[in-house]
N, C-alpha and C positions, 0 to 999 in steps of 0.2 A: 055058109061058114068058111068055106075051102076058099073061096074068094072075096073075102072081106082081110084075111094078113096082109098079101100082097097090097090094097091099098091103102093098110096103117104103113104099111114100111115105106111105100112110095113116097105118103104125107109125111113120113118122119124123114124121110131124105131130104126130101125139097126144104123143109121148115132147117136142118141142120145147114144145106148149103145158102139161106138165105142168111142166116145166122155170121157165117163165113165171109160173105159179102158186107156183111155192114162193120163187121171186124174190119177188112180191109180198104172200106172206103173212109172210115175215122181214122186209120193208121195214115193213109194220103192224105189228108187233112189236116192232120197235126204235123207231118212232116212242111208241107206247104207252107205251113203257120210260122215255122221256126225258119226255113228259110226267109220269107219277108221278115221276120223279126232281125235276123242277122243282116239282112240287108239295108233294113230301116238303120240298124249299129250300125254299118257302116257307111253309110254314107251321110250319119249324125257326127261322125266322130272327127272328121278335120277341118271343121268350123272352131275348136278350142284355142288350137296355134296360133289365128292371127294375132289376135290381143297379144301372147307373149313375142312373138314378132315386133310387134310395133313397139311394147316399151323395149326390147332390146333394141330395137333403133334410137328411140327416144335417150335413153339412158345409157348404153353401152356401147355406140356408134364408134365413140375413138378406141374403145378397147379393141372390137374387131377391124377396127383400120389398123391399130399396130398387131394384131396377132398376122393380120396376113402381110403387115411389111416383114415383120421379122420370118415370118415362114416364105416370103420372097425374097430376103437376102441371112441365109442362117452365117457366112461366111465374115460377113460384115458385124453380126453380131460375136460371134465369135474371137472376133478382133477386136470388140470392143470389151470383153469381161473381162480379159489380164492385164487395163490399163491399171485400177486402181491397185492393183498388187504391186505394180511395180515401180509407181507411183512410189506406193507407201515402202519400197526398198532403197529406192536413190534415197528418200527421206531420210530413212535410217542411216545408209552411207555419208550424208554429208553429214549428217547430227553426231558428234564422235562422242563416246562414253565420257562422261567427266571424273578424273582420278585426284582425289584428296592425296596430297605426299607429305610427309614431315621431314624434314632434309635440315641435316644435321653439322658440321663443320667444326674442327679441332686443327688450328693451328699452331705451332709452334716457330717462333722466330728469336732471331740474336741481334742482340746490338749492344754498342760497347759499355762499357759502366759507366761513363761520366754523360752518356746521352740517353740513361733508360728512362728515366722523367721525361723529359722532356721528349721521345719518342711515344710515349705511353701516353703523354696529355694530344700529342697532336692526335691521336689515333680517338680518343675522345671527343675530341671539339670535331673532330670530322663524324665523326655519329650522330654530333647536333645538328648537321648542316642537309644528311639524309631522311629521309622514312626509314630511320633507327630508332628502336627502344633500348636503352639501358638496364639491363638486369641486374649486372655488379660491377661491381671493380675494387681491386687491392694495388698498393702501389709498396713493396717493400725496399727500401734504399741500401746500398751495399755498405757495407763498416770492416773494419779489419780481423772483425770474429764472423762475418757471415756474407754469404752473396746476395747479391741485388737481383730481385724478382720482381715481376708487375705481372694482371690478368685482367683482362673484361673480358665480359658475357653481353652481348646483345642479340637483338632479334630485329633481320633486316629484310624488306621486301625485295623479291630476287628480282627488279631493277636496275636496284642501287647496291645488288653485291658487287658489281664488277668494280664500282666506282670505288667502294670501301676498301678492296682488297690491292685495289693500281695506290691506293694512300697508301697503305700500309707497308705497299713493297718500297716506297720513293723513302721511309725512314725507318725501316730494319731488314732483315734479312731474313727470308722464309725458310725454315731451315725443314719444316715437317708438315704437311698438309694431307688430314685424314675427313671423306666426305661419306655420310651414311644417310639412308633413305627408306623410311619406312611405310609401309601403305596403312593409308587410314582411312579408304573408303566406306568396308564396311561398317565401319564403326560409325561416320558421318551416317550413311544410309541408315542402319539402325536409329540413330537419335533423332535424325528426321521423323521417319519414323513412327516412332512413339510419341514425339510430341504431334504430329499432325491425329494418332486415334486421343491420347490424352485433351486435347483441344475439342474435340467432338463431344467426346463425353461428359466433358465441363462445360461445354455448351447446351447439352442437353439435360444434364442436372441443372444448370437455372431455370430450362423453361418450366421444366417439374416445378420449382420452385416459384417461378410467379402464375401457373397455371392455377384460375381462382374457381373450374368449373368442377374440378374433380373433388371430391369431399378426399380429402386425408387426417390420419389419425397424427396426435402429437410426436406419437413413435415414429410414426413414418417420415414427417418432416425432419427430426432429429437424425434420421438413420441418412435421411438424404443430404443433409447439413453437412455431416462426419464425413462420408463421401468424397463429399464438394471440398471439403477442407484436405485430405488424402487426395485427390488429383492433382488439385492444387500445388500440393508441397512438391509431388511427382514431375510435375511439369516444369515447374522453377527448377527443380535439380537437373533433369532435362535442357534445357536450356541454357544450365550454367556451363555442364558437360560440351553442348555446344560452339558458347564461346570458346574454351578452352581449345577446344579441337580446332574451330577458325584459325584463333594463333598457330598455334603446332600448323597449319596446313598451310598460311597465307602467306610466311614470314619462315625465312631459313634462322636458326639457331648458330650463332657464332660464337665460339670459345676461342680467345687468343694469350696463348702464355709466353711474354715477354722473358728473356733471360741473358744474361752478360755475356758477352766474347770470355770464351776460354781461350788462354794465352799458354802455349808450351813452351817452354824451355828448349833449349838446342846444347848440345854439345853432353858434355857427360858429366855436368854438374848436376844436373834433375838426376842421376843415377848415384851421384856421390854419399857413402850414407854416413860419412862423418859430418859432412854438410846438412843431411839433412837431420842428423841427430843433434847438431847445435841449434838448427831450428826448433826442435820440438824439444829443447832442454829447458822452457820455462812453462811451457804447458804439464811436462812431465812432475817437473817439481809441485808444479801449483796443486796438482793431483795427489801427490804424494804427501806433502802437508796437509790436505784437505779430510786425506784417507785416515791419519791421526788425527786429527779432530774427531772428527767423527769417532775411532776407536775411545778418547780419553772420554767423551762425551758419552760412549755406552758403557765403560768401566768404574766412572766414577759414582755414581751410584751405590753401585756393588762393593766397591773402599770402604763408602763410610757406613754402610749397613752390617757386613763383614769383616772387614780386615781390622778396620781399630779396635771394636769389642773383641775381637781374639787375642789384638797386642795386649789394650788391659788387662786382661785374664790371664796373660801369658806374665806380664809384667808382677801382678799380686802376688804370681807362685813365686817367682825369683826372690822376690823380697825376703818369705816367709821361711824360703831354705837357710837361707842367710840367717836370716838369725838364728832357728835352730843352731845351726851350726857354731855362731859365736856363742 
């Protein structure tokens, strides 16, 4: 018995360190494993890149010949991006803003009274002869009760104002010349404008309108109808606003008011005022009679409403003392 432990423990040694050994011959083994496995990965793994290599040749060839011109001259590209800027700057410097003006013109001139007609007509037939519109004209003749006046208004293309205005000087005397100028760009800009979105949108309500795939209800063609009809009107007023602005913008406005030589007196008669009170001594009268009329013409009324029924009244009593009396 004394010697029968010692050879269970020797046998339990041996049997544990064999035990130990095959732990560590499967631990080498599985490491092994995973090495050739990574190995096999790597040197499976850069066979994938040719394929995309070649279509990048096939397909992308000119992009990498310009990525590496431009990364062989960055300098040169550089030089090349602020052309169209500057390009599109000269553009704008020679293209110069377009300014709408309404320019305006009031003159005044003198010529003597026996040639206001006949300065007033030549200044006419010279309007026919330009890119002049006639707006009006008055022609008042002189008389012994009033002065001789004349006016036209036209609208002349600034051309032909020099030419209008060298006529005008050769047969009267410019005695007042006042010019004014008004901006009417924005206003042009705005009515553009609006008639260029008004224009869209009425273009687009007819295609609604002949469009045959979309089902619409009878409201809705009626609502599109109304629409179409309100843009419409929009547009035409639009547009008429335009005209009007064209003229006012394309054509300066001329106002000329003709008027007679004033003649003064000399010496100290124009100062005389018994002189000038025998002049004005039939105007005065005519006033003064005029002034009576008018008074008997608001008093006579009142006579025969008043004053005679009071004489007769007055006259019964007289009578009636009288007799008493006798």
């Amino acid at each position: 018995m004394p010697h029968r432990k010692p050879l269970v423990s020797s046998r339990f040694a041996r049997h544990r360190t064999g035990i130990v050994l095959l732990a560590l011959a499967a631990a080498l083994s599985m490491a092994g494993c995973g090495q050739k496995r990574d190995a096999g990965s790597s040197s499976e793994a850069p066979p994938p890149p040719a394929p995309m290599q070649a279509t990048a040749n096939y397909g992308g060839g000119m992009a990498m010949k310009e990525s590496r011109a431009r990364a062989a001259s960055p300098q040169a590209e550089s030089a090349r991006a602020p052309a169209p800027v500057a390009a599109s700057a000269d553009q704008a410097q020679q293209t110069p803003f377009q300014r709408y003006l309404a320019v305006r013109q009031e003159l005044n001139v003198e010529v003597p009274s026996e040639q206001l007609p006949d300065a007033w007509g030549k200044v006419r037939d010279l309007c026919d002869t330009l890119k002049c519109e006639l707006l009006s004209s008055s022609l008042l003749r002189e008389t012994p009760q009033q002065v001789g006046k004349a006016m036209l208004e036209m609208r002349v293309e600034p051309a032909d104002v020099d030419k209008l205005l060298n006529g005008l000087a050769g047969v009267a005397k410019v005695v007042s010349q006042n010019t004014t100028s008004e901006d009417k760009t924005s206003e042009v800009i705005d009515v553009e404008a609006r008639i260029k979105n008004r224009t869209e949108f009425r273009d687009s309500l007819r295609l609604m309108l002949r469009d045959k795939t979309t089902k619409r209800d009878m409201s809705d063609l009626l609502e599109i109808q109304r629409t179409l009809a309100d843009t419409q009107a929009e547009l035409d007023s639009s547009a008429t606003q335009r005209k009007v602005l064209e003229q006012q913008t394309s054509k300066q406005h001329i106002q000329i008011q003709f008027t007679t030589t004033r003649v003064l007196a000399q010496g100290g008669q124009s100062y005389n005022p018994m002189m000038r009170a025998l002049r004005q001594a039939g105007s005065v009268l005519a006033e003064s009679v005029g002034a009576l009329i008018t008074f008997l013409a608001a008093v006579l009324p009142w006579l025969l409403l008043v004053v005679l029924p009071f004489g007769w009244l007055v006259r019964v009593l007289w009578r009636r003392r009288r007799s008493k009396i006798a």
